[in-house]
DSSP file (Angstrom, degrees, kcal/mol; ACC not computed):
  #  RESIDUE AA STRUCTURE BP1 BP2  ACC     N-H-->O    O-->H-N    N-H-->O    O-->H-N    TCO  KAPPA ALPHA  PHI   PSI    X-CA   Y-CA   Z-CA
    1    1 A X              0   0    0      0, 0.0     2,-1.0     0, 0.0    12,-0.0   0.000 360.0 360.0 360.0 131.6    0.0    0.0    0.0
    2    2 A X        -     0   0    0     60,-0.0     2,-0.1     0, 0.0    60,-0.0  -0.757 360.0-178.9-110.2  94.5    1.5    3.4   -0.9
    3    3 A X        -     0   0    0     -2,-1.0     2,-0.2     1,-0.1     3,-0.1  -0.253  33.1-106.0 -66.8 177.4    1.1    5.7    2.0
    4    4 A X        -     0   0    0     47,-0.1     5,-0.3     1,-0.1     6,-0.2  -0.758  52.0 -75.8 -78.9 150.9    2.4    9.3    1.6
    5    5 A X  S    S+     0   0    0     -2,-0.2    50,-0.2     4,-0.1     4,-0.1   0.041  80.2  56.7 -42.7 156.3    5.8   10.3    3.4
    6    6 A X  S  > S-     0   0    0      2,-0.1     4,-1.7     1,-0.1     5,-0.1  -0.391  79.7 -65.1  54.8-164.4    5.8   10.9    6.8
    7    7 A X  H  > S+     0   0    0      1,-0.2     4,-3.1     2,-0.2     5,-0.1   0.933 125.2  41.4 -71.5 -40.6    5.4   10.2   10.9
    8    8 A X  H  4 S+     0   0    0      2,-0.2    -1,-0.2     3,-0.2     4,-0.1   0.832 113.4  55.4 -97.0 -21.5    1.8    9.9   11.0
    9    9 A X  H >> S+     0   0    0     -5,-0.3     3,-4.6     2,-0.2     4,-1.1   0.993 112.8  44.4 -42.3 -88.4    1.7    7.7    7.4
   10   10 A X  H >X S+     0   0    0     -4,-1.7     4,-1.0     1,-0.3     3,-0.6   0.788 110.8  58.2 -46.4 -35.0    4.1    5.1    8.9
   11   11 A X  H 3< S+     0   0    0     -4,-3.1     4,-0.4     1,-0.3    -1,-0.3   0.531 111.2  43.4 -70.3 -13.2    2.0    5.3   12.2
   12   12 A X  H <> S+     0   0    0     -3,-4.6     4,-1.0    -4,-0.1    -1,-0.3   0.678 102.0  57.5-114.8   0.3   -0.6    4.3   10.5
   13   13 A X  H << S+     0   0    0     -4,-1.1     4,-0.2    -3,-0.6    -2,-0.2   0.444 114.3  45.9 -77.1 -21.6    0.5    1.6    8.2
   14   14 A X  T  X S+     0   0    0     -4,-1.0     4,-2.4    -5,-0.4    -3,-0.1   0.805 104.1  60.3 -83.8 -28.9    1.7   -0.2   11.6
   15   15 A X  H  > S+     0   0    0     -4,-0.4     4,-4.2     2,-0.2    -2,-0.2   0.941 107.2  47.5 -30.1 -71.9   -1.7    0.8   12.9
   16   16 A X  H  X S+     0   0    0     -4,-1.0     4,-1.2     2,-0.2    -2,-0.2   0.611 111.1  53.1 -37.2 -36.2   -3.0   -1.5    9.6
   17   17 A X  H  > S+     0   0    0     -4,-0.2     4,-2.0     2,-0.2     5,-0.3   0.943 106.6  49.0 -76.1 -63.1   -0.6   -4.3   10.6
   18   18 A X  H  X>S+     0   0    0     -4,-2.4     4,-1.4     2,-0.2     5,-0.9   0.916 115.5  44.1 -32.9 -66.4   -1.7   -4.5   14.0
   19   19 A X  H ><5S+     0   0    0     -4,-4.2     3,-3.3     1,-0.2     4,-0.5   0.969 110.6  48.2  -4.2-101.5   -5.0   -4.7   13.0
   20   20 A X  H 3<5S+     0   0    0     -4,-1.2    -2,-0.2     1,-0.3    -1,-0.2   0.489 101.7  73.9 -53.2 -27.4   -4.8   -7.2   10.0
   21   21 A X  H 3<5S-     0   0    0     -4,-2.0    -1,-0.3    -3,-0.2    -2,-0.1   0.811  95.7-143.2 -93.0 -42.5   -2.7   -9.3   12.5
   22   22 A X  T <<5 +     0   0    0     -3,-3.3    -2,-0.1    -4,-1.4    -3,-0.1   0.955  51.7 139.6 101.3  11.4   -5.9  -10.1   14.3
   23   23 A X  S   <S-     0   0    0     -5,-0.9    -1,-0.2    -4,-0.5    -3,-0.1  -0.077  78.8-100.6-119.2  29.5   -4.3  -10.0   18.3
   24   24 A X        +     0   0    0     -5,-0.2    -5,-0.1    -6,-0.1    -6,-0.0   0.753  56.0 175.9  48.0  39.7   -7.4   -8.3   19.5
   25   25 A X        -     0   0    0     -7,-0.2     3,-0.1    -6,-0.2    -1,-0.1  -0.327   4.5-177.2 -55.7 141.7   -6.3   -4.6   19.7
   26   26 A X        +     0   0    0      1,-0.6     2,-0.4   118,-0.0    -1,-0.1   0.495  64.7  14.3-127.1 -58.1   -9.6   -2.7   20.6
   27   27 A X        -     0   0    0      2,-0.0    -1,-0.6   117,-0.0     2,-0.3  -0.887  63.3-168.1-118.7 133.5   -8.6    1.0   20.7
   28   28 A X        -     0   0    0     -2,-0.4     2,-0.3    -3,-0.1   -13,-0.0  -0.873   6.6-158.3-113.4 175.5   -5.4    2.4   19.3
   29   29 A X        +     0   0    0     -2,-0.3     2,-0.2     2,-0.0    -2,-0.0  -0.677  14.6 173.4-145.7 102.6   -4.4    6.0   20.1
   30   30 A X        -     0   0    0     -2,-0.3     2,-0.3     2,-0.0   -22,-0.0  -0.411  16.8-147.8 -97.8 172.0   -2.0    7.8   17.8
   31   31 A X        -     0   0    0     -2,-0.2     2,-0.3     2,-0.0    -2,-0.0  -0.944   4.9-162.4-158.8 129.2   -1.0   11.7   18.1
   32   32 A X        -     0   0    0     -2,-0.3     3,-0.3   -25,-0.0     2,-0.1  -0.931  14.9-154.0-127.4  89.5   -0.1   14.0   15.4
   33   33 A X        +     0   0    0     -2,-0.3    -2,-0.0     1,-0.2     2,-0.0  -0.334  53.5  67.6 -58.7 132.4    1.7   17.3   16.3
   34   34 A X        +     0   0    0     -2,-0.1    -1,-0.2     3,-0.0    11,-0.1  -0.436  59.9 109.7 153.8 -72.1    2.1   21.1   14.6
   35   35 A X        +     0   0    0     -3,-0.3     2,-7.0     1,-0.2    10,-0.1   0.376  47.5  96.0 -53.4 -37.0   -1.0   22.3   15.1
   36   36 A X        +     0   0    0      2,-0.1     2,-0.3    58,-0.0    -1,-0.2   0.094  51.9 144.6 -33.5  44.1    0.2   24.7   17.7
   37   37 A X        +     0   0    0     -2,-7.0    55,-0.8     1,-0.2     3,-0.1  -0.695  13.0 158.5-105.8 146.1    0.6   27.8   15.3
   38   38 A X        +     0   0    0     -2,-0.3    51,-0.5     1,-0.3    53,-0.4   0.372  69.6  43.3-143.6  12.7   -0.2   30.8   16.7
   39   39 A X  S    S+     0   0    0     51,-0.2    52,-0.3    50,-0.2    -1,-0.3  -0.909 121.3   9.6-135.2 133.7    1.7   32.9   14.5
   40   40 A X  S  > S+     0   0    0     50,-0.9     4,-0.6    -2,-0.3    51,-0.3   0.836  80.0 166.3  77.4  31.3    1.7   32.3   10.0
   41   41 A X  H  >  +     0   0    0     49,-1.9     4,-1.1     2,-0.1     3,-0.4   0.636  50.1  64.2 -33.3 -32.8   -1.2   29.7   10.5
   42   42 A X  H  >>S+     0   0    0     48,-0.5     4,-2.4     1,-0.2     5,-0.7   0.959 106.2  38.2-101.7 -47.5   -2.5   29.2    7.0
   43   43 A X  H  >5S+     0   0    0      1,-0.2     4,-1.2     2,-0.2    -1,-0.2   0.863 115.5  48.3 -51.9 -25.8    0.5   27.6    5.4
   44   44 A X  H  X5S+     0   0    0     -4,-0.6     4,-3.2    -3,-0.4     5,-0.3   0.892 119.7  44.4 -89.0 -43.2    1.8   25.5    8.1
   45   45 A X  H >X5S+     0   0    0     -4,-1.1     4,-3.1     2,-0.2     3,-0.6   0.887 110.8  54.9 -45.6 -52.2   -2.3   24.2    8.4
   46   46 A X  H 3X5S+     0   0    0     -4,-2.4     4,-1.6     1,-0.3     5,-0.5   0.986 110.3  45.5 -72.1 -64.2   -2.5   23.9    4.8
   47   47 A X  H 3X<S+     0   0    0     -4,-1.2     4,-0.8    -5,-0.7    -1,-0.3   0.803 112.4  46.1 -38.7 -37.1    0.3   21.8    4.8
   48   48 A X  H <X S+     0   0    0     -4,-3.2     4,-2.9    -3,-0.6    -2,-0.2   0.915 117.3  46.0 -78.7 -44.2   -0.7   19.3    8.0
   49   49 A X  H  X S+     0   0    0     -4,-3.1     4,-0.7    -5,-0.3    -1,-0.2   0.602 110.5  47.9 -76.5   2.1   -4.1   18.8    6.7
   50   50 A X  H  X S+     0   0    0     -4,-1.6     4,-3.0    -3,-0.3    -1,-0.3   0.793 118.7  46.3 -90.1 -35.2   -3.0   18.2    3.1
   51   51 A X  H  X S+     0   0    0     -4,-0.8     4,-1.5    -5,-0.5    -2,-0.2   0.847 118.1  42.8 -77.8 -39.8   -0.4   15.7    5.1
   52   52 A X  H  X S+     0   0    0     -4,-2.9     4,-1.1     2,-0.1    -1,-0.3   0.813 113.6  47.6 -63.4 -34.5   -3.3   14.2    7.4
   53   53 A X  H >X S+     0   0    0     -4,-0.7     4,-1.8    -3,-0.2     3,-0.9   0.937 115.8  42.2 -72.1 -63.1   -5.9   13.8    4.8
   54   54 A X  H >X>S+     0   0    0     -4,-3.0     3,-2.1     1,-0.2     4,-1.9   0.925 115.1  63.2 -48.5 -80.2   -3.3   11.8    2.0
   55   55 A X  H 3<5S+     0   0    0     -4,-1.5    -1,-0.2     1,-0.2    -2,-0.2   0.549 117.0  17.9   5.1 -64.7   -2.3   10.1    5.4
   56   56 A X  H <X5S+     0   0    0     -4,-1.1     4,-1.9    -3,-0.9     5,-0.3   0.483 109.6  72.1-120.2   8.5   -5.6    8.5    6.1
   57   57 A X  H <<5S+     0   0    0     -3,-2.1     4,-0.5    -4,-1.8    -2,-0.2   0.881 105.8  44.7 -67.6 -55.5   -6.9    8.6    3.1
   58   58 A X  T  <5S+     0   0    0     -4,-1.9     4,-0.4    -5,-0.2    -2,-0.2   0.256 110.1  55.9 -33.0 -25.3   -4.2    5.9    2.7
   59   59 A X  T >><S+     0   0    0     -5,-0.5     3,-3.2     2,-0.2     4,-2.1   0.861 105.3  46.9 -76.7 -77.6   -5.2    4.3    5.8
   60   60 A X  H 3X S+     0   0    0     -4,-1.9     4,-1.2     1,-0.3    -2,-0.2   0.820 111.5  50.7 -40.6 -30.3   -8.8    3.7    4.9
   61   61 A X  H 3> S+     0   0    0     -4,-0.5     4,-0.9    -5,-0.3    -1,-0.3   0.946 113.2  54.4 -82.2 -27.8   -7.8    2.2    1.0
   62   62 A X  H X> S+     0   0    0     -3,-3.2     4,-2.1    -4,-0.4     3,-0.7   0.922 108.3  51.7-104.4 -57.2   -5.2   -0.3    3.3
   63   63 A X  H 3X>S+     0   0    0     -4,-2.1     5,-2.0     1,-0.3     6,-1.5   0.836 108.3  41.7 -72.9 -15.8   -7.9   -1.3    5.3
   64   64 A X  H 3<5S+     0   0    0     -4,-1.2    -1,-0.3    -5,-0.3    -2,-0.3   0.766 105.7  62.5 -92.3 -12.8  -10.1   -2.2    3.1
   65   65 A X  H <<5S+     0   0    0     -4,-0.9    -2,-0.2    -3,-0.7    -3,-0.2   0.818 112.0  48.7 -56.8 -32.4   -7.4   -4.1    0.9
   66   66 A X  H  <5S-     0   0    0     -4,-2.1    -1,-0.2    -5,-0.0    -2,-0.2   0.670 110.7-132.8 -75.0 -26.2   -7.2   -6.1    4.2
   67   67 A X  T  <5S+     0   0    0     -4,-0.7    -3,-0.2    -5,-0.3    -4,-0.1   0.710  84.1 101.3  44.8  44.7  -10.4   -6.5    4.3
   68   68 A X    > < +     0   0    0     -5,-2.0     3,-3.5     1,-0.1    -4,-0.2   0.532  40.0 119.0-122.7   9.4  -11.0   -5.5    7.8
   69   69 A X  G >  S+     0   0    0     -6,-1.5     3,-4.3     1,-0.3    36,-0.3   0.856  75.4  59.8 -39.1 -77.5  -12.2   -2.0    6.7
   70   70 A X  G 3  S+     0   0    0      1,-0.3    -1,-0.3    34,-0.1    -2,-0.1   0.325  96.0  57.2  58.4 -89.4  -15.5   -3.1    8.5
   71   71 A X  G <  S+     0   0    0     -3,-3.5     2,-0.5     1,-0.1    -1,-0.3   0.136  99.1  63.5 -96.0  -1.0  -14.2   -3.7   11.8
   72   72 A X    <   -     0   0    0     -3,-4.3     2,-0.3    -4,-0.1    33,-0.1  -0.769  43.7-178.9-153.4 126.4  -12.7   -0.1   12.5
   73   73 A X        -     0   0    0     -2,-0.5     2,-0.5    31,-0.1    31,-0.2  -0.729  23.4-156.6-101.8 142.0  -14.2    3.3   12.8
   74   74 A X  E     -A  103   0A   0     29,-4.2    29,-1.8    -2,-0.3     2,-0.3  -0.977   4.2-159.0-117.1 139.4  -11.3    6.2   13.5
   75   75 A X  E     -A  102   0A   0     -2,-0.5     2,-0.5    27,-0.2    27,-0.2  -0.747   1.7-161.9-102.2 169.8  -11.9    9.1   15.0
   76   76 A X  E     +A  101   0A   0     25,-1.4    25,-2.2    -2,-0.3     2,-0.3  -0.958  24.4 159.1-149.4 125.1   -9.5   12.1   14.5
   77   77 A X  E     -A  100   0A   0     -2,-0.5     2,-0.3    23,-0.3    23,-0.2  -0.871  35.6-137.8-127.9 169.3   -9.8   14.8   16.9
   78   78 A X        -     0   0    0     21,-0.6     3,-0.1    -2,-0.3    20,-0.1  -0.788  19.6-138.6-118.1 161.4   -7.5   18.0   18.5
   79   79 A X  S    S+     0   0    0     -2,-0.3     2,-0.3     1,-0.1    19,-0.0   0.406  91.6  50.6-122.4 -11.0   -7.6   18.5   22.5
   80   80 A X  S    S-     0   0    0     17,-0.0     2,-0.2    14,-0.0    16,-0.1  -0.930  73.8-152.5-107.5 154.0   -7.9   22.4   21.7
   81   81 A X  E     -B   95   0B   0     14,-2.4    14,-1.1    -2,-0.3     2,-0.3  -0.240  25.3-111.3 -96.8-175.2  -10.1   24.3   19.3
   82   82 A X  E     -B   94   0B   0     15,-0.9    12,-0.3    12,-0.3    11,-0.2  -0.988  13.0-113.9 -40.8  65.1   -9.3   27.3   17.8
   83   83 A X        -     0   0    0     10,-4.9    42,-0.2    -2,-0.3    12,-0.1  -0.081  15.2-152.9 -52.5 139.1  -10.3   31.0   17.9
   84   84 A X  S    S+     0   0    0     40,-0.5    -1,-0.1     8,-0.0    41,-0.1   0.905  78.0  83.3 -88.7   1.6  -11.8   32.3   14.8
   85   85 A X  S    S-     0   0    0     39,-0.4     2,-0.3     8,-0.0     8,-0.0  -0.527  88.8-127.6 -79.1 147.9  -10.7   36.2   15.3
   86   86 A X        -     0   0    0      6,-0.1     6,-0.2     1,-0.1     2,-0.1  -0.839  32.1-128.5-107.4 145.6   -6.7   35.8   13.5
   87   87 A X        -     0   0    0      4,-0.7     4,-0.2    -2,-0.3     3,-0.2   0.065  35.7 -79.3 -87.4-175.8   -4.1   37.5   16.4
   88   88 A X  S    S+     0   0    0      1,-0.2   -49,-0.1     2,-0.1    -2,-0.0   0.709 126.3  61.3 -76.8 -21.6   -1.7   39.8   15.9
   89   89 A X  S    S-     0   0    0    -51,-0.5    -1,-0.2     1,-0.1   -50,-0.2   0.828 114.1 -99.8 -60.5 -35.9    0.8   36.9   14.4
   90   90 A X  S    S+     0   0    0    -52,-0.2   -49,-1.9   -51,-0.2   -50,-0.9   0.561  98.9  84.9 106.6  37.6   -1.2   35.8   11.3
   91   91 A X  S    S-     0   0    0    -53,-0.4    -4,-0.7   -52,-0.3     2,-0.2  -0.587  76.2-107.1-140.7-143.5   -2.5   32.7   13.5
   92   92 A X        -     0   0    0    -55,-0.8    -9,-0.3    -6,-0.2   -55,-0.1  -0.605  22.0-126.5-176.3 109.4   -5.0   31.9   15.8
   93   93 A X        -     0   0    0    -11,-0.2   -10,-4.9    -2,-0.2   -56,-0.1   0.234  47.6 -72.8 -64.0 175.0   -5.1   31.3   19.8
   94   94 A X  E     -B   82   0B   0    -12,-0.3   -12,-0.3     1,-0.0     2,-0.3   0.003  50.9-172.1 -77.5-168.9   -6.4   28.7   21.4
   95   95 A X  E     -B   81   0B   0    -14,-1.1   -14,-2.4   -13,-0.2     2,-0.2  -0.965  35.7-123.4 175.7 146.2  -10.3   28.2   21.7
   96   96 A X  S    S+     0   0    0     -2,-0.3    32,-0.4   -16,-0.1     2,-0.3   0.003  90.7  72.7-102.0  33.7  -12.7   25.8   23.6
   97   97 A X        +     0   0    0     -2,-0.2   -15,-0.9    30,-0.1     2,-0.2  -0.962  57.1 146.0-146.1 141.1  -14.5   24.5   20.0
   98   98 A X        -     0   0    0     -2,-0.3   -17,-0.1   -17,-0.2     2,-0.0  -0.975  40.1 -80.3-155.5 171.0  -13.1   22.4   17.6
   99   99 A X        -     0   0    0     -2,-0.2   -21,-0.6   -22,-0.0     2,-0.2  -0.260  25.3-167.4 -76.0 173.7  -13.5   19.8   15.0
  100  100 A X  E     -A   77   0A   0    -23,-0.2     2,-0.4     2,-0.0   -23,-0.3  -0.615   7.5-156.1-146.9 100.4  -13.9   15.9   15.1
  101  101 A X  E     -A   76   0A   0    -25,-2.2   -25,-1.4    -2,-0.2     2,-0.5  -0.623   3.7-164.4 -97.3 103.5  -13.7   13.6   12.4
  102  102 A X  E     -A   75   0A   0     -2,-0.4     2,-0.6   -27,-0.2   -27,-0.2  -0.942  10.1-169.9 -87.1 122.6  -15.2   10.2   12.3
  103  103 A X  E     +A   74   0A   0    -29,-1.8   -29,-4.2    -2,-0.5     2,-0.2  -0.949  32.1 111.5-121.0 119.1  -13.8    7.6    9.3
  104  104 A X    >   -     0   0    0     -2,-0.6     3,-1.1   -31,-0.2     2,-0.3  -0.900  65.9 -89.9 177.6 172.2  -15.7    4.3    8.7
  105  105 A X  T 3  S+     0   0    0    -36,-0.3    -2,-0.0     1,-0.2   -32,-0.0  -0.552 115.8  16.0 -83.8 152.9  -17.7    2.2    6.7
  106  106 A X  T 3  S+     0   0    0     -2,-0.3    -1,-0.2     1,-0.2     2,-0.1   0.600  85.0 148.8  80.7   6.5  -21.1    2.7    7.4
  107  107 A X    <   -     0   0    0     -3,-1.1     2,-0.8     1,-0.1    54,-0.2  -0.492  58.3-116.7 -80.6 138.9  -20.6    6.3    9.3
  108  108 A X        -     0   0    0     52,-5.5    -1,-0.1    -2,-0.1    53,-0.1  -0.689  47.0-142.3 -73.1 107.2  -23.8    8.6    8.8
  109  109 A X        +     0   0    0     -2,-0.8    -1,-0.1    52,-0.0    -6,-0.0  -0.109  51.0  48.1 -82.8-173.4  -21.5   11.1    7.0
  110  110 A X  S    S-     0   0    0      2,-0.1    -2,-0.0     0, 0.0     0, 0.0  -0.065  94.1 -25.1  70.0-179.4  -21.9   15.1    7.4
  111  111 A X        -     0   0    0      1,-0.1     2,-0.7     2,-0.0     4,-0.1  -0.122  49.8-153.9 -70.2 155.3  -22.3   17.8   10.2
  112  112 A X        -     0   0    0      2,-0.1     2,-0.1    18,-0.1    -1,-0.1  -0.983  67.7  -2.4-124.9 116.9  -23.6   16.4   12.8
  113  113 A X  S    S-     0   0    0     -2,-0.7     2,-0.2     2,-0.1    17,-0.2  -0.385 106.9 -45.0  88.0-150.0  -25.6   19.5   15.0
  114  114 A X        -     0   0    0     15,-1.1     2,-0.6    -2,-0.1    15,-0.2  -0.757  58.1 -97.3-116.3 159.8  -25.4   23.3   13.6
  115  115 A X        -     0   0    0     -2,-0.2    -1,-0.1     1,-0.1    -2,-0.1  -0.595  47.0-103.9 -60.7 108.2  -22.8   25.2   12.4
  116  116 A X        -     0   0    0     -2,-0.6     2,-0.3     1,-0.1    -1,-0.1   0.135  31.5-115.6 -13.8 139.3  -21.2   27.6   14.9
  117  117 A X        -     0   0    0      3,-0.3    10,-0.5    10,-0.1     3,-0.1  -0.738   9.0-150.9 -67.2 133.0  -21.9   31.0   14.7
  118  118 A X  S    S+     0   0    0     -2,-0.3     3,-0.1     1,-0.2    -1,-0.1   0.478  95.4  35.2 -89.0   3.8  -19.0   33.3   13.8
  119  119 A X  S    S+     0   0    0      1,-0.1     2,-1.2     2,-0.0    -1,-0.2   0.240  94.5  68.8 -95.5  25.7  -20.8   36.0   15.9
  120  120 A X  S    S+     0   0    0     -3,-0.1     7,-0.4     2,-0.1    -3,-0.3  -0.882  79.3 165.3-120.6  88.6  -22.6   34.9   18.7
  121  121 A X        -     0   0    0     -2,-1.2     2,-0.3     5,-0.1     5,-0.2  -0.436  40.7-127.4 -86.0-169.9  -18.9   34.0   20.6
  122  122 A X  B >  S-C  125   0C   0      3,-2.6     3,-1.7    -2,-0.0    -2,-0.1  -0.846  84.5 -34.9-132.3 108.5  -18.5   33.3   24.0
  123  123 A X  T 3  S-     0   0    0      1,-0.3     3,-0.1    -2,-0.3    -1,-0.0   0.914 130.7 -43.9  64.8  52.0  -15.6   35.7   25.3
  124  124 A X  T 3  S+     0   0    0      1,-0.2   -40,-0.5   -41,-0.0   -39,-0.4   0.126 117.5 124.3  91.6 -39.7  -14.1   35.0   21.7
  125  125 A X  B <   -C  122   0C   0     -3,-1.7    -3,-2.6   -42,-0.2    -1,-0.2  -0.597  64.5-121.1 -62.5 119.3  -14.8   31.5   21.7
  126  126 A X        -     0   0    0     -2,-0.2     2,-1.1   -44,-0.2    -1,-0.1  -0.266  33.5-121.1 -63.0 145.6  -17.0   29.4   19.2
  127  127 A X        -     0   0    0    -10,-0.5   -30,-0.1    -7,-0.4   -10,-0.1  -0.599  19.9-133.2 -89.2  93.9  -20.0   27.6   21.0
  128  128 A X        -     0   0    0     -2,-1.1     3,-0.2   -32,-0.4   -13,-0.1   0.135  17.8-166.9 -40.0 138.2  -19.6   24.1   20.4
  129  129 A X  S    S+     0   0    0      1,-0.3   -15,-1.1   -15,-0.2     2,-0.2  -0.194  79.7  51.3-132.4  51.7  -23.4   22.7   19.2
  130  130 A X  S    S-     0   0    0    -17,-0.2    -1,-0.3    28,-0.0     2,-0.1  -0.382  81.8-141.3-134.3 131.7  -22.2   18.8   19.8
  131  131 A X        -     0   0    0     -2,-0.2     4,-0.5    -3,-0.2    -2,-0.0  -0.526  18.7-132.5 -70.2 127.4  -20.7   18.0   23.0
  132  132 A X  S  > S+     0   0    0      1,-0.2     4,-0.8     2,-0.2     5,-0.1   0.449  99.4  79.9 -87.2   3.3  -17.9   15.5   21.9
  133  133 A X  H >> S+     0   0    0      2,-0.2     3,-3.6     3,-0.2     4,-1.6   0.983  91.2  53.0 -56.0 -86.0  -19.0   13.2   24.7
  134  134 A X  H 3> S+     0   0    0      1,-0.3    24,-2.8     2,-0.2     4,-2.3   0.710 102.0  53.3 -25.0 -36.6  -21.8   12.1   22.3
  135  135 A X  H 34 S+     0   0    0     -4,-0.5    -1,-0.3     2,-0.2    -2,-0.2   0.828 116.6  36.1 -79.4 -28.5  -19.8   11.3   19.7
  136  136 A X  H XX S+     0   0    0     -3,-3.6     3,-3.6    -4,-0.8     4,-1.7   0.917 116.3  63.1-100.9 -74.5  -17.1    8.6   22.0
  137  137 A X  H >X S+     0   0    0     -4,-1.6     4,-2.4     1,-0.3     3,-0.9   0.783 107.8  33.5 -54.4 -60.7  -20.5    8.0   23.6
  138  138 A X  H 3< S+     0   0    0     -4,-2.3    -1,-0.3    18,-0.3    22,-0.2   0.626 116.2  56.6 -52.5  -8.7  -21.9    6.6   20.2
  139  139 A X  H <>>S+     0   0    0     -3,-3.6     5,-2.2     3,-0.2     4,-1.0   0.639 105.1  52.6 -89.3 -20.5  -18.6    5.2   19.3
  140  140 A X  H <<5S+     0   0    0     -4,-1.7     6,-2.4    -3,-0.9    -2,-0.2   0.881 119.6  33.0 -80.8 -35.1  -18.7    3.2   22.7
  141  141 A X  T  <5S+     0   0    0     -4,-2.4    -3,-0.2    -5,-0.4    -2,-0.1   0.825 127.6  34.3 -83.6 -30.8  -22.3    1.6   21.9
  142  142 A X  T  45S+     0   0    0     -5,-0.4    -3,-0.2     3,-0.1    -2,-0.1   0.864 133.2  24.4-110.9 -21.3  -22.3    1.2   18.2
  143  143 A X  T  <5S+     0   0    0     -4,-1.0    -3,-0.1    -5,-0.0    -4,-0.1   0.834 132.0  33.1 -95.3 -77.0  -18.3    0.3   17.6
  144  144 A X  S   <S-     0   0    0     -5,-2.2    -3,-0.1     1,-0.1    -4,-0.1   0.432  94.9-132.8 -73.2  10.0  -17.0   -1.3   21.2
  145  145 A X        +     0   0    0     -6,-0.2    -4,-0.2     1,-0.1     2,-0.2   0.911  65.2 138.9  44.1  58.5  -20.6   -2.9   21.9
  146  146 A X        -     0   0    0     -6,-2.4     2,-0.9     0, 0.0    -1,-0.1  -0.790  65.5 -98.5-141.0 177.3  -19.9   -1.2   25.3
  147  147 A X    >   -     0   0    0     -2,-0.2     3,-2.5     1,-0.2     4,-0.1  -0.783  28.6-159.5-116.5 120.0  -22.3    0.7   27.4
  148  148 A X  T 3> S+     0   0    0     -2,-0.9     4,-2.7     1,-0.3     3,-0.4   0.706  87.5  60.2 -61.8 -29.6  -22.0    4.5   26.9
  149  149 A X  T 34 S+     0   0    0      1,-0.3    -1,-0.3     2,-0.2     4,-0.2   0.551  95.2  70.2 -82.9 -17.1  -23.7    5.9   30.1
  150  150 A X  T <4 S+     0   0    0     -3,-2.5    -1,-0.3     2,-0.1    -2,-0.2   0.305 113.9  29.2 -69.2   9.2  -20.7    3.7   32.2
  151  151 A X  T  4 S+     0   0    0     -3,-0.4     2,-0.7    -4,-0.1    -2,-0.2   0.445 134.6  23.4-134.7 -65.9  -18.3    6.3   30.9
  152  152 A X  S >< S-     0   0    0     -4,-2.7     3,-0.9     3,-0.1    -2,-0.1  -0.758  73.8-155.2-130.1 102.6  -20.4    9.7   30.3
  153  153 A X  T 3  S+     0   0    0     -2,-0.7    -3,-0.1     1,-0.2    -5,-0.0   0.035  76.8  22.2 -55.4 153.3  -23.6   10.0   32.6
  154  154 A X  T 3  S+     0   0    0      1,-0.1     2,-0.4    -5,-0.0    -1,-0.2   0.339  93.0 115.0  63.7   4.0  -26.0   12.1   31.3
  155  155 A X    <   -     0   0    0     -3,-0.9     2,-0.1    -7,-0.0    -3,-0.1  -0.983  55.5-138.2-126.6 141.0  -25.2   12.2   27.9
  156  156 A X        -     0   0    0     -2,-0.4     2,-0.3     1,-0.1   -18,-0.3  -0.472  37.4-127.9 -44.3 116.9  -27.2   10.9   24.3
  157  157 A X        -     0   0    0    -20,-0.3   -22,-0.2    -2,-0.1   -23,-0.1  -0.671  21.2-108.6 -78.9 172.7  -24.6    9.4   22.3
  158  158 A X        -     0   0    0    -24,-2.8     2,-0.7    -2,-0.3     3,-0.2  -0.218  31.7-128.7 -73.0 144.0  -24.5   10.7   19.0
  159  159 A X        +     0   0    0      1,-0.1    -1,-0.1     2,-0.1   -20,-0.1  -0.885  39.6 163.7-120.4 121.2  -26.1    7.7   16.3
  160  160 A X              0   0    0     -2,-0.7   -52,-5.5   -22,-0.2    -1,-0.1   0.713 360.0 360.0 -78.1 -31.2  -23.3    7.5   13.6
  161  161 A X              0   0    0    -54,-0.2    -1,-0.1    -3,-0.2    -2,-0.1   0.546 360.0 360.0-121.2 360.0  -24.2    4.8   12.4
């Protein structure tokens, strides 16, 4: 399978072995670093997301060459959001909404709740309208056959699938 070059390509082609191998791996957790610009954001972004997207774009065709495509929903998340106002650098601080990316067969694709306002902030901040709880909470019931309310009381999960 012909990833593209890099950390997070090779991390996920071992991802694919591991897998395909069959040794009962339930969760993996990989981590992909840069994002942290807070000054001359749009070039260094353009670049990681061209580099994540080829990346699992390349994953997803490997798993299904395996045929185990199936068997494994990824999520791809950041642990900070964003602000959308650009700083004085030509970047963009941190900020308590962000995206989350589900890849799988069978995933209900598109936004899932409404598109942020770029004016109604909160002290700057976009208002998240899905709580990412929901989303691991429907990944816990519909992927891991596990029971979502043992992990995060009080919340719907999301149905993805």
């Amino acid at each position: 399978m012909n990833y593209p070059p890099g950390e997070l390509s090779a991390d996920l082609r071992r991802s694919a072995e591991l897998l395909a191998a069959g040794v009962g791996i339930e969760v993996l957790h990989l981590s992909f670093g840069g994002f942290d610009t807070h000054v001359n954001q749009t070039g260094k972004h353009r670049q990681l997301l061209n580099q994540l997207g080829g990346a699992f774009a390349a994953f997803q065709q490997d798993l299904e060459r395996r045929g185990i495509a199936k068997n494994v929903a990824t999520v791809v998340y950041s642990e900070f959001g964003r602000r959308p106002a650009e700083n004085f650098g030509g970047g963009t601080d941190h900020g308590s909404a962000g995206p989350l990316f589900v890849i799988a067969n069978g995933v209900r694709g598109g936004l899932h709740g409404d598109t942020p306002s770029l004016t109604a902030l909160d002290n700057g901040n976009l208002r998240f309208t899905t709580d990412f709880r929901s989303v691991f909470g429907g990944i816990v019931r519909d992927c891991l056959k596990g029971d979502p309310s043992a992990v995060f009381r009080g919340i719907t999960p999301l149905g993805l699938f």
